[in-house]
PDB file of N, CA, C, O and CB in Angstrom:
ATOM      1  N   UNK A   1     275.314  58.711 -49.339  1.00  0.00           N
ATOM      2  CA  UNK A   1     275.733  59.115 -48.017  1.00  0.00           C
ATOM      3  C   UNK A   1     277.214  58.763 -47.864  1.00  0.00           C
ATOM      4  O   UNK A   1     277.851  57.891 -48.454  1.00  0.00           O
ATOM      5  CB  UNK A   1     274.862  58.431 -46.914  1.00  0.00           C
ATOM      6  N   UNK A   2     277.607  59.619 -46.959  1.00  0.00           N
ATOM      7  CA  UNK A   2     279.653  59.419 -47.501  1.00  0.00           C
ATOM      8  C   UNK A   2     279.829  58.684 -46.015  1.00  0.00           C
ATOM      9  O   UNK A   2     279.195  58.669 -44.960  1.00  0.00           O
ATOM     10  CB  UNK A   2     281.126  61.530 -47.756  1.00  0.00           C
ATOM     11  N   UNK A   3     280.617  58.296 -46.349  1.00  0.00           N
ATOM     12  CA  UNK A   3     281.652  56.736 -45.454  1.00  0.00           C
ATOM     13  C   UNK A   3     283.212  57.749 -44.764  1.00  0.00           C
ATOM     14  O   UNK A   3     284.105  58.491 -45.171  1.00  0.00           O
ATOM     15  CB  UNK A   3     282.551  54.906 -47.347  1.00  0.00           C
ATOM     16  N   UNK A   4     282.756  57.181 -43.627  1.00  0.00           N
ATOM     17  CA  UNK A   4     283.430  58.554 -42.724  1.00  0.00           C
ATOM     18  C   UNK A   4     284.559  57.100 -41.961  1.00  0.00           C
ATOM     19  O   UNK A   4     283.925  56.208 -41.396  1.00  0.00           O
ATOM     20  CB  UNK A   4     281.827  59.826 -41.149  1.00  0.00           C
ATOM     21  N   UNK A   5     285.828  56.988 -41.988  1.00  0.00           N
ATOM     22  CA  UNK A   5     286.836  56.341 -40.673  1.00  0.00           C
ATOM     23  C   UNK A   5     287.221  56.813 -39.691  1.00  0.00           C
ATOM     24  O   UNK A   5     287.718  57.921 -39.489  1.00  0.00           O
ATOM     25  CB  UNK A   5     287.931  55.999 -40.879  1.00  0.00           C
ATOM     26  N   UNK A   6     287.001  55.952 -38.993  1.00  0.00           N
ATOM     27  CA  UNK A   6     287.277  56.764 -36.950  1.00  0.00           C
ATOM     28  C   UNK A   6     287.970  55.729 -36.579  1.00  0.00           C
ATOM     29  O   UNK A   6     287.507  54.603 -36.761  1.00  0.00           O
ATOM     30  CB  UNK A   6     285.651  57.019 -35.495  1.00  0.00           C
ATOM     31  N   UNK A   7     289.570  55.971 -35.820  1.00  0.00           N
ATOM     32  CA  UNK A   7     290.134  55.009 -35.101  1.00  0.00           C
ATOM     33  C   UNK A   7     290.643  56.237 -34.106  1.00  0.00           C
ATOM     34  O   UNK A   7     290.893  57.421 -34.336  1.00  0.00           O
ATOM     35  CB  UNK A   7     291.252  53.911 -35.919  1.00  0.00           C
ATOM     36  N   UNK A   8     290.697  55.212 -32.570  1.00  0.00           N
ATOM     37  CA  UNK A   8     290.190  55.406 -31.550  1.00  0.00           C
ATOM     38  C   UNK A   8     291.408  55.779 -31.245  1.00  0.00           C
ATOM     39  O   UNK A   8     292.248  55.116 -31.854  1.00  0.00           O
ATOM     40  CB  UNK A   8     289.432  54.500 -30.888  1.00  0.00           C
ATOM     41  N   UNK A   9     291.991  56.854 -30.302  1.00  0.00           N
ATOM     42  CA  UNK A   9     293.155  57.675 -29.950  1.00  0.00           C
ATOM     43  C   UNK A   9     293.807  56.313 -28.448  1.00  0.00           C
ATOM     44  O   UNK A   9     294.953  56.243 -28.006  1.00  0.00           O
ATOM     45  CB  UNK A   9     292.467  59.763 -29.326  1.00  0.00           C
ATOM     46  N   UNK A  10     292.970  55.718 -28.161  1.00  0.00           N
ATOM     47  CA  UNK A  10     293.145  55.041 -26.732  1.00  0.00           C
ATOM     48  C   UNK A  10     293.694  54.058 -27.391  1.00  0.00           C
ATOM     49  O   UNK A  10     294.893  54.046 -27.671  1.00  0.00           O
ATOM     50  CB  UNK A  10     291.870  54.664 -25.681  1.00  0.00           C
ATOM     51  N   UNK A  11     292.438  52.642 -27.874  1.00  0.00           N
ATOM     52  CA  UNK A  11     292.256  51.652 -27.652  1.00  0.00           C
ATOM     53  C   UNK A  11     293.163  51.273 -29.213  1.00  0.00           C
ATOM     54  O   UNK A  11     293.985  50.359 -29.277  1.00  0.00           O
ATOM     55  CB  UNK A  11     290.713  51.342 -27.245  1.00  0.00           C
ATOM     56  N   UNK A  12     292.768  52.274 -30.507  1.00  0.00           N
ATOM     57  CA  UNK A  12     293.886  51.719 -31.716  1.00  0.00           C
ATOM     58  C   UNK A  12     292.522  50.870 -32.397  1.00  0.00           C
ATOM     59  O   UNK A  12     292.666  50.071 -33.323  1.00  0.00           O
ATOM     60  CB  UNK A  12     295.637  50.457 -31.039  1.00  0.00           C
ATOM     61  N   UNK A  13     291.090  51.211 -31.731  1.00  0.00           N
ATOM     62  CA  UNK A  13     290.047  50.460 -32.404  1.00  0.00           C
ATOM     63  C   UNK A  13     289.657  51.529 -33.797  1.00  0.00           C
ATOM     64  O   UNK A  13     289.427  52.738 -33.843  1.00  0.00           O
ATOM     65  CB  UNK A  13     288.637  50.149 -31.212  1.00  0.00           C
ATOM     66  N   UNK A  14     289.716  50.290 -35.035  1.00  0.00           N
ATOM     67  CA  UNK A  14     288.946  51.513 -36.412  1.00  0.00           C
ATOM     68  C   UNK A  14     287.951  50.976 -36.781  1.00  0.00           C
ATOM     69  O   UNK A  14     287.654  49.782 -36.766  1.00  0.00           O
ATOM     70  CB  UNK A  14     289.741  51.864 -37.946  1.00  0.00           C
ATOM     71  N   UNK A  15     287.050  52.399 -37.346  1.00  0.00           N
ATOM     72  CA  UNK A  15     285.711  51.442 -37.985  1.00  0.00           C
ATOM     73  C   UNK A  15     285.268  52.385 -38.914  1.00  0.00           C
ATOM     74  O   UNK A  15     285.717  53.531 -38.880  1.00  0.00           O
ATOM     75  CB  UNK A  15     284.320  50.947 -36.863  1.00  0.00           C
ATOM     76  N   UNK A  16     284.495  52.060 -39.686  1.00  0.00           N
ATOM     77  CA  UNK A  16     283.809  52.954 -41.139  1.00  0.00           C
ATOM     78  C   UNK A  16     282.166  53.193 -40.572  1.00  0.00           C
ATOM     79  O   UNK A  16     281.352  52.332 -40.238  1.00  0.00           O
ATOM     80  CB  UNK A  16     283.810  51.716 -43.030  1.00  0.00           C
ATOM     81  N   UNK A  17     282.083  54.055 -40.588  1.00  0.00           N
ATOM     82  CA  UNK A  17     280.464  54.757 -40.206  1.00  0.00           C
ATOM     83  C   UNK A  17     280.057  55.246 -41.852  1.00  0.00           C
ATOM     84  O   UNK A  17     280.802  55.578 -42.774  1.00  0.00           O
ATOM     85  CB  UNK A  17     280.547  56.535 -38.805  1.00  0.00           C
ATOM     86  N   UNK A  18     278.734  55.149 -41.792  1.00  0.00           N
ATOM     87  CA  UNK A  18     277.722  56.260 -43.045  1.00  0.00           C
ATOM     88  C   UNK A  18     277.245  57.064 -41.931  1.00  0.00           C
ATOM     89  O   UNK A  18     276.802  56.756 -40.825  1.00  0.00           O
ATOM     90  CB  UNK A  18     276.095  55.451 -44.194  1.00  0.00           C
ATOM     91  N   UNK A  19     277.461  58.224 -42.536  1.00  0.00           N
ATOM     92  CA  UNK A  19     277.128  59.380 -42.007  1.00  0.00           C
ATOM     93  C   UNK A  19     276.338  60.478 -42.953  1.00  0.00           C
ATOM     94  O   UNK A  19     276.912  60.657 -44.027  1.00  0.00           O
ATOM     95  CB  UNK A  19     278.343  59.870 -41.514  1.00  0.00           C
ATOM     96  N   UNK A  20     275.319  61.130 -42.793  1.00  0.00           N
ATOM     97  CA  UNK A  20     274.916  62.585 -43.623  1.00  0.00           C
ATOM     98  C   UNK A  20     276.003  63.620 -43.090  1.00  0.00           C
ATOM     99  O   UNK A  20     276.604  63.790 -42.029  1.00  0.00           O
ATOM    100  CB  UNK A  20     273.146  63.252 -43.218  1.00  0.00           C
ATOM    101  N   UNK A  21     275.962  64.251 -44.385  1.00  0.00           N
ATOM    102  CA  UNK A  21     276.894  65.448 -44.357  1.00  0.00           C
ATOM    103  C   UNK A  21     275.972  66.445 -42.901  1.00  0.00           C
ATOM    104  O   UNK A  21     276.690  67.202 -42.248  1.00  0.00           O
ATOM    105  CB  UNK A  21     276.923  66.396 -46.313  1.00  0.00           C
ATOM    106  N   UNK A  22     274.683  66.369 -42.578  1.00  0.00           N
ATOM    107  CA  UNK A  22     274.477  67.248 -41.378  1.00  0.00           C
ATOM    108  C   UNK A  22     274.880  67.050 -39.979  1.00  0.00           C
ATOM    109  O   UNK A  22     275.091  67.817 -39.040  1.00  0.00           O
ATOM    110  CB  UNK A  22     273.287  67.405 -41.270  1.00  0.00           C
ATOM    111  N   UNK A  23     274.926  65.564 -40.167  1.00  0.00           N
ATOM    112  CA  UNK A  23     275.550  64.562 -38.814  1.00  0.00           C
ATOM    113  C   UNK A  23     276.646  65.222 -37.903  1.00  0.00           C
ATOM    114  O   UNK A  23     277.688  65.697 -38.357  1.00  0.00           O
ATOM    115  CB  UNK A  23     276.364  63.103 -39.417  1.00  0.00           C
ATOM    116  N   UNK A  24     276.298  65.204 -36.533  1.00  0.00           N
ATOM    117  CA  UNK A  24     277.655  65.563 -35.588  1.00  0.00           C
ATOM    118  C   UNK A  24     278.906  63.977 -36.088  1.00  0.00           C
ATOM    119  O   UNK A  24     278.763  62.777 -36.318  1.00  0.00           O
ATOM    120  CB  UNK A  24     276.981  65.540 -33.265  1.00  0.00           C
ATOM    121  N   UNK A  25     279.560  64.549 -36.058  1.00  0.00           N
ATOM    122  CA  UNK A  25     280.705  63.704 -35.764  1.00  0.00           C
ATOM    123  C   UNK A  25     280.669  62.688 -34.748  1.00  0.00           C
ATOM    124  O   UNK A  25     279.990  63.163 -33.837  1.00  0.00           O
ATOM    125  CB  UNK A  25     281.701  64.458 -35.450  1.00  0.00           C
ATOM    126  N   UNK A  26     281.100  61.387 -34.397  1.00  0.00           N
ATOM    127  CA  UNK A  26     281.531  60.264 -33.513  1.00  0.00           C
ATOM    128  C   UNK A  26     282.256  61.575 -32.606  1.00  0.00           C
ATOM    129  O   UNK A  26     282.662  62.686 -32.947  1.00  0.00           O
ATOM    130  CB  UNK A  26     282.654  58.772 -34.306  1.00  0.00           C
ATOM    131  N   UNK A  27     282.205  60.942 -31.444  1.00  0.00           N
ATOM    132  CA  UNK A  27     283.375  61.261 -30.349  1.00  0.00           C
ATOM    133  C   UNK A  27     284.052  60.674 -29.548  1.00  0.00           C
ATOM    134  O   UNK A  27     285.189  61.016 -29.222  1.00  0.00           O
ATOM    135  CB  UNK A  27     283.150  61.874 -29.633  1.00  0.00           C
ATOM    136  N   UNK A  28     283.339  59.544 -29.050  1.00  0.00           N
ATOM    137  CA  UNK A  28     283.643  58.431 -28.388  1.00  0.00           C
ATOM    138  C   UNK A  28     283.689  57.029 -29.410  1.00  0.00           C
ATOM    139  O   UNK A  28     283.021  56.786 -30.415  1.00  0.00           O
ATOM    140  CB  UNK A  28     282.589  58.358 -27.240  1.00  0.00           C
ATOM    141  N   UNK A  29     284.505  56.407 -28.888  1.00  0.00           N
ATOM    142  CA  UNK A  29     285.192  54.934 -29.273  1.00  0.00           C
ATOM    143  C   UNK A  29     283.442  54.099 -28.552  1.00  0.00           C
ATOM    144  O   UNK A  29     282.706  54.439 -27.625  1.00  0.00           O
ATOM    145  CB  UNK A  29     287.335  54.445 -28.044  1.00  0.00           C
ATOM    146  N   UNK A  30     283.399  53.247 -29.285  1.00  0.00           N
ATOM    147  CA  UNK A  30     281.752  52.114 -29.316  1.00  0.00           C
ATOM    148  C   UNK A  30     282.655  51.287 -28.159  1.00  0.00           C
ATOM    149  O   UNK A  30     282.037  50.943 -27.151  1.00  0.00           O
ATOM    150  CB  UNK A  30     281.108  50.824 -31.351  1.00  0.00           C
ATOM    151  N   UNK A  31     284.091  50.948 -28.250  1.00  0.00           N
ATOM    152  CA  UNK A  31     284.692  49.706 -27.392  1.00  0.00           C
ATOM    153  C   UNK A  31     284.821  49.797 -25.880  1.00  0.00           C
ATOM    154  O   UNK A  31     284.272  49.223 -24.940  1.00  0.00           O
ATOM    155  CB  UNK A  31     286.104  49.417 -27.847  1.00  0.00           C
ATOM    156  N   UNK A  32     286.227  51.212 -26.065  1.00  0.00           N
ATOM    157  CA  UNK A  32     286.647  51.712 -24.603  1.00  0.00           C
ATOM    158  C   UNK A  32     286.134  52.918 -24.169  1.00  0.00           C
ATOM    159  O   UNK A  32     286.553  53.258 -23.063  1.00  0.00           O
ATOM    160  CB  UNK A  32     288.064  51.888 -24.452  1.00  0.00           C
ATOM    161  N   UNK A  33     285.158  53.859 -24.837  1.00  0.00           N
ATOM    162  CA  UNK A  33     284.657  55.181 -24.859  1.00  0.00           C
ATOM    163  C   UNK A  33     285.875  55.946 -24.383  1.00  0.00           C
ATOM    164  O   UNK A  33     285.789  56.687 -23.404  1.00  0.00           O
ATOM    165  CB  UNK A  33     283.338  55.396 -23.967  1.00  0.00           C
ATOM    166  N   UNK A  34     287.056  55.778 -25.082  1.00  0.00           N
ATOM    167  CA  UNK A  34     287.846  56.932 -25.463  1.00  0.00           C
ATOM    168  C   UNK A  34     287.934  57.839 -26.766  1.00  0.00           C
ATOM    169  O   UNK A  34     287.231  57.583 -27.744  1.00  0.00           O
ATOM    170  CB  UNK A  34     288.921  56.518 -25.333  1.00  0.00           C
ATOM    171  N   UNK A  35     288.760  58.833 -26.746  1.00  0.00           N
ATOM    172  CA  UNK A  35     288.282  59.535 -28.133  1.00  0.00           C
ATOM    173  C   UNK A  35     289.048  59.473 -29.542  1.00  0.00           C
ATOM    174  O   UNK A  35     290.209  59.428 -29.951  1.00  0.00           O
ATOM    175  CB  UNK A  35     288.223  60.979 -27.863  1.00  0.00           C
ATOM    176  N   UNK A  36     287.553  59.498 -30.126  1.00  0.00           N
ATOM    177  CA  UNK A  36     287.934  59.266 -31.115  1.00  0.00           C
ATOM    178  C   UNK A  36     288.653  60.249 -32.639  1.00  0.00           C
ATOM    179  O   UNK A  36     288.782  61.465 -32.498  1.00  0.00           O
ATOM    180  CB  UNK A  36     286.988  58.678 -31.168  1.00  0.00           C
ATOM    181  N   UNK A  37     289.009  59.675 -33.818  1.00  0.00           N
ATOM    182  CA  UNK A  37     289.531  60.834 -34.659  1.00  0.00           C
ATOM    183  C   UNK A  37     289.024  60.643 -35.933  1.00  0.00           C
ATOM    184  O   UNK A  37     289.229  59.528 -36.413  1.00  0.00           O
ATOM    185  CB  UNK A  37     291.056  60.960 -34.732  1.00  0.00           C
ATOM    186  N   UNK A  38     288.510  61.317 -36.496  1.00  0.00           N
ATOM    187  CA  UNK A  38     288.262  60.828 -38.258  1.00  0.00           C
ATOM    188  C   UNK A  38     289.969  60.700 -38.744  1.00  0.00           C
ATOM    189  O   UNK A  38     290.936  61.260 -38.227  1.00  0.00           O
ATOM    190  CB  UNK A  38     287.192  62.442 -39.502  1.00  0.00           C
ATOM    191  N   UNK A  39     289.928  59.647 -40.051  1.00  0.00           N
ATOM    192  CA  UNK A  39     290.716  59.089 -40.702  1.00  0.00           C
ATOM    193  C   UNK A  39     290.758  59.672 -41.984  1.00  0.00           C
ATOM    194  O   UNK A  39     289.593  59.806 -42.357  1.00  0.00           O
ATOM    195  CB  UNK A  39     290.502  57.885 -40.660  1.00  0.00           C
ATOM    196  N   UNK A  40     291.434  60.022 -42.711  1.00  0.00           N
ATOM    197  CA  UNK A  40     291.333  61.221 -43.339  1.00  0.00           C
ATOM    198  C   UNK A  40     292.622  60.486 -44.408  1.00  0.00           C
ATOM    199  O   UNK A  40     293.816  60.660 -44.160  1.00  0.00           O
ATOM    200  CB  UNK A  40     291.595  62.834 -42.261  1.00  0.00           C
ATOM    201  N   UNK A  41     292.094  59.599 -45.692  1.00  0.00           N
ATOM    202  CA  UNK A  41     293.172  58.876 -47.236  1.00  0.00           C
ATOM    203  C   UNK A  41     292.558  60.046 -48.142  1.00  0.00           C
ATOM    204  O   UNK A  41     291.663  60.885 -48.041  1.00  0.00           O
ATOM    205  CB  UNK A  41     292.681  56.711 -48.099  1.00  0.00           C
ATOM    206  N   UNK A  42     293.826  59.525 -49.380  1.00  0.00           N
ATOM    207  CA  UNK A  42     293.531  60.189 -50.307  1.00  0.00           C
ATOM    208  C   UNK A  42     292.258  59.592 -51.455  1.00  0.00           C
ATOM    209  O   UNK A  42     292.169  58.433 -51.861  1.00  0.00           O
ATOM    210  CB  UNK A  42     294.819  60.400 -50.808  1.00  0.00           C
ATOM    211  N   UNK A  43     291.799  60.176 -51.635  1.00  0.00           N
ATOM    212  CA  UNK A  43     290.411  60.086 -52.905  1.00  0.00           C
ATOM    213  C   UNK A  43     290.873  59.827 -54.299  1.00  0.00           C
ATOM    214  O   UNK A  43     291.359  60.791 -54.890  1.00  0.00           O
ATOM    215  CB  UNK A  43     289.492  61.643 -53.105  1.00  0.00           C
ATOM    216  N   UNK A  44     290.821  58.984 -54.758  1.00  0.00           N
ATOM    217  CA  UNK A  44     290.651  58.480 -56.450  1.00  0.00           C
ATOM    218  C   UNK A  44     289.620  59.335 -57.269  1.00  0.00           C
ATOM    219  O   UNK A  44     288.410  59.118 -57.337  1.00  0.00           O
ATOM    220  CB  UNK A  44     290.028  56.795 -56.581  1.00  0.00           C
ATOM    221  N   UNK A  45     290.284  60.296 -57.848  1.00  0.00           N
ATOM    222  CA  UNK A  45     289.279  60.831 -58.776  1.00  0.00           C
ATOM    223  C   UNK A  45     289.618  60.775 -60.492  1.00  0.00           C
ATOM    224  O   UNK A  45     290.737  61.234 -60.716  1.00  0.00           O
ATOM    225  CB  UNK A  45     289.091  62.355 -58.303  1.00  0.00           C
ATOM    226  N   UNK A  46     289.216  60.518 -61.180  1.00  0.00           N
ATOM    227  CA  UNK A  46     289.264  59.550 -62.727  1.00  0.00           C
ATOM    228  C   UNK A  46     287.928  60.724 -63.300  1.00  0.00           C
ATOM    229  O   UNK A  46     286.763  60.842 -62.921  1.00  0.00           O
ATOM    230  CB  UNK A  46     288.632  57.146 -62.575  1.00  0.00           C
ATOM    231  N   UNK A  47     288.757  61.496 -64.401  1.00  0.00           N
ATOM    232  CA  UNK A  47     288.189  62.670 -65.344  1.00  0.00           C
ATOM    233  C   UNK A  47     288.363  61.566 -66.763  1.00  0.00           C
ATOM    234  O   UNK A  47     289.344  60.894 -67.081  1.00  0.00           O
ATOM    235  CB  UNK A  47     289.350  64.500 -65.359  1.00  0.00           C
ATOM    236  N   UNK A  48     287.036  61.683 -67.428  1.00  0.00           N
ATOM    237  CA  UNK A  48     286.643  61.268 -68.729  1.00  0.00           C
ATOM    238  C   UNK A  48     286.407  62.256 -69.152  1.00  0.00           C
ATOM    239  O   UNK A  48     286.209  63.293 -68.518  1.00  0.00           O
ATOM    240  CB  UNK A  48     285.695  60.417 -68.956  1.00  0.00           C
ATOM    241  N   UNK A  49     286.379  62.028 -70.846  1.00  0.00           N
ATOM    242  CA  UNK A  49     285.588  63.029 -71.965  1.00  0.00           C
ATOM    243  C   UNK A  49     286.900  63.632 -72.491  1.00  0.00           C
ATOM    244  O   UNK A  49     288.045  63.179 -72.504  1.00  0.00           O
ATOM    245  CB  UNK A  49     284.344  64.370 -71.272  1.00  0.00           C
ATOM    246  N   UNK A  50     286.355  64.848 -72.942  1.00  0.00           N
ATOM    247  CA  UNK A  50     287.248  65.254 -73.517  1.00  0.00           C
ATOM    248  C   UNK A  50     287.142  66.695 -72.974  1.00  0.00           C
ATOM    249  O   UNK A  50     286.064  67.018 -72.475  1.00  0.00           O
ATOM    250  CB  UNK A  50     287.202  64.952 -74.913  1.00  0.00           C
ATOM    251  N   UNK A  51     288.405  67.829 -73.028  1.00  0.00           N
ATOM    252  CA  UNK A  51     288.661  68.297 -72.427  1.00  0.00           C
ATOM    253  C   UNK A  51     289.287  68.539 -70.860  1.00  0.00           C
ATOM    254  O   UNK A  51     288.999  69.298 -69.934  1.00  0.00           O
ATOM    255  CB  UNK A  51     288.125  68.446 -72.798  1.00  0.00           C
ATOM    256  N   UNK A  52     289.845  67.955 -70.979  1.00  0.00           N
ATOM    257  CA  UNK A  52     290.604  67.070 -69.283  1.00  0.00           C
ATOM    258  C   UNK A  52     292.491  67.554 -69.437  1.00  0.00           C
ATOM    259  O   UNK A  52     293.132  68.054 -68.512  1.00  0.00           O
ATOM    260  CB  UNK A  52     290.414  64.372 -69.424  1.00  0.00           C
ATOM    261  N   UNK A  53     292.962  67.287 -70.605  1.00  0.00           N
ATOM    262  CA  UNK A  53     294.111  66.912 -70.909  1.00  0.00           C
ATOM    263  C   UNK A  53     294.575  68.259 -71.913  1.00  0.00           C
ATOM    264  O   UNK A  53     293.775  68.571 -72.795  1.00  0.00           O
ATOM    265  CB  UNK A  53     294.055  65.379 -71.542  1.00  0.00           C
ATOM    266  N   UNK A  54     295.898  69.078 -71.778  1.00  0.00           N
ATOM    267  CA  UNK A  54     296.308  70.104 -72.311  1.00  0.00           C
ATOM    268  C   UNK A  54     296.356  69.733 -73.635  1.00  0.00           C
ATOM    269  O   UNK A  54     295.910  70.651 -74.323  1.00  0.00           O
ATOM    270  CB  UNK A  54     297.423  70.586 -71.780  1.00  0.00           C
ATOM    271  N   UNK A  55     296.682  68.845 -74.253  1.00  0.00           N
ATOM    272  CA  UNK A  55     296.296  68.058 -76.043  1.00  0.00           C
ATOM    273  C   UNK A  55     294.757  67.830 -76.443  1.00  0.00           C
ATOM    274  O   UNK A  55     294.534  67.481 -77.602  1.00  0.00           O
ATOM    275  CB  UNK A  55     296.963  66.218 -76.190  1.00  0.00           C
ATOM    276  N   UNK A  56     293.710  68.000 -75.582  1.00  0.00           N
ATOM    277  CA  UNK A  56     292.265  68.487 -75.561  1.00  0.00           C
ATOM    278  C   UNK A  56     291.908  69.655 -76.170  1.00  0.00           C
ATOM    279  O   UNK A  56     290.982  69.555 -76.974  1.00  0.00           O
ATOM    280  CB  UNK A  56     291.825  68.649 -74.338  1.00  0.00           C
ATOM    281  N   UNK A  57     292.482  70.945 -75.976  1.00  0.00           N
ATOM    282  CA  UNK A  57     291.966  72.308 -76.502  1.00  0.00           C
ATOM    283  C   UNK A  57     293.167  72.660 -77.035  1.00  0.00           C
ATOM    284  O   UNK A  57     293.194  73.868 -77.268  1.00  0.00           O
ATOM    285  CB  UNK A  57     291.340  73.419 -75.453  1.00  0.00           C
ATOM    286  N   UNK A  58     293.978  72.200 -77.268  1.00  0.00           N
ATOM    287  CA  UNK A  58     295.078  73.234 -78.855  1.00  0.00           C
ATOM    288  C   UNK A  58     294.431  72.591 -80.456  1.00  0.00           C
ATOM    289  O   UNK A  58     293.871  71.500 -80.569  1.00  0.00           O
ATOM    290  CB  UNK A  58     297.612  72.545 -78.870  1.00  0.00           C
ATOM    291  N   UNK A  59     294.651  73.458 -81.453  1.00  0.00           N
ATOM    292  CA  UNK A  59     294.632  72.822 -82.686  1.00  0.00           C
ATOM    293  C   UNK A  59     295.603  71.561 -82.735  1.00  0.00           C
ATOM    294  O   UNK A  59     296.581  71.224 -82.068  1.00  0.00           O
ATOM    295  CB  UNK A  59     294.986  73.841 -83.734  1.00  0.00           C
ATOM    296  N   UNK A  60     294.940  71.032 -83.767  1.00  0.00           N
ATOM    297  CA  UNK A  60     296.010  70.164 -84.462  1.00  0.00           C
ATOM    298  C   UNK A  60     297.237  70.520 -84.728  1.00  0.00           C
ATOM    299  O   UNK A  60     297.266  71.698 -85.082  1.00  0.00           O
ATOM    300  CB  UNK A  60     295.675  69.811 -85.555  1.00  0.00           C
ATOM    301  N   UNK A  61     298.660  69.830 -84.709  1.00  0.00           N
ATOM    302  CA  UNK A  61     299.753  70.148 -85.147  1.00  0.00           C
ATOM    303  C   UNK A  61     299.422  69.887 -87.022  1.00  0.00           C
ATOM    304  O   UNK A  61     298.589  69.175 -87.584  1.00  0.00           O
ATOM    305  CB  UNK A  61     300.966  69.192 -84.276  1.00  0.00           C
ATOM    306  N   UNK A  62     300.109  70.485 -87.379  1.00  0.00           N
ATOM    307  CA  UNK A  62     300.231  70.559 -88.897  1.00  0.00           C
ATOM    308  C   UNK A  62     302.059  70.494 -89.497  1.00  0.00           C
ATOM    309  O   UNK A  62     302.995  71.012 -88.888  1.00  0.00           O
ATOM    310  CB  UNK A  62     299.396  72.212 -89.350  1.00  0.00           C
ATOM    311  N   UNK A  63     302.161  69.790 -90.693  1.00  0.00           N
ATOM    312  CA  UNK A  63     303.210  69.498 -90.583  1.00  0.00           C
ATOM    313  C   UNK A  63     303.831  70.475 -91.657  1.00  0.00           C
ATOM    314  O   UNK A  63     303.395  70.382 -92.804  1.00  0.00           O
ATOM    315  CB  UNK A  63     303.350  68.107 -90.642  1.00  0.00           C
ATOM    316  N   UNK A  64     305.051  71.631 -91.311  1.00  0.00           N
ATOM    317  CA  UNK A  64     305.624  72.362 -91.941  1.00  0.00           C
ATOM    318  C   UNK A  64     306.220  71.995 -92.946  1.00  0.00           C
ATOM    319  O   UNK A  64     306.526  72.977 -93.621  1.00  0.00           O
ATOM    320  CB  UNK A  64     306.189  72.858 -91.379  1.00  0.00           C
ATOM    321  N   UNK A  65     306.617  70.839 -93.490  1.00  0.00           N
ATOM    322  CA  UNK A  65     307.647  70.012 -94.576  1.00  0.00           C
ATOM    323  C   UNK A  65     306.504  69.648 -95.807  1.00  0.00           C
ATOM    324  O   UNK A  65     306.001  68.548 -96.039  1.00  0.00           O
ATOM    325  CB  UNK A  65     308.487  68.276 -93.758  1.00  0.00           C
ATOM    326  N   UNK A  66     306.276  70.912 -96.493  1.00  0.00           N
ATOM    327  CA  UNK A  66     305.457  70.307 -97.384  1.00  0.00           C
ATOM    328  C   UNK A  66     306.611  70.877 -99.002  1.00  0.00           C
ATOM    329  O   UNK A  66     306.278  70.555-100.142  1.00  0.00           O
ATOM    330  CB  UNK A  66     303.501  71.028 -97.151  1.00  0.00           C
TER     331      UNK A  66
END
């Protein structure tokens, strides 16, 4: 279940909710019931294996100086 941040447009209150992706959204602040905003960082995403990297799918270099 994904981890949603809401800080509060009024009060400057933040907090981390679990939420289902079907879930309405927060609207109101839990503190001052003013409104609220999702928080919106960037995501860490980390590709393994092989095929990821442009030196993944060319041949081998081969060396012309023979």
């Amino acid at each position: 279940m994904p981890t949603y941040e809401y800080a509060c447009a009024d009060c400057g209150h933040q907090f981390e909710q679990f939420q289902a992706f079907s879930e309405e959204p927060i609207l109101t602040c839990p503190e001052c019931k003013g409104e609220l905003r999702k928080v919106y960082s960037n995501v860490g995403v980390v590709f393994k294996g092989t095929g990821f990297y442009k030196n993944d799918s060319r041949p081998a270099a081969t060396s012309s100086g023979e």
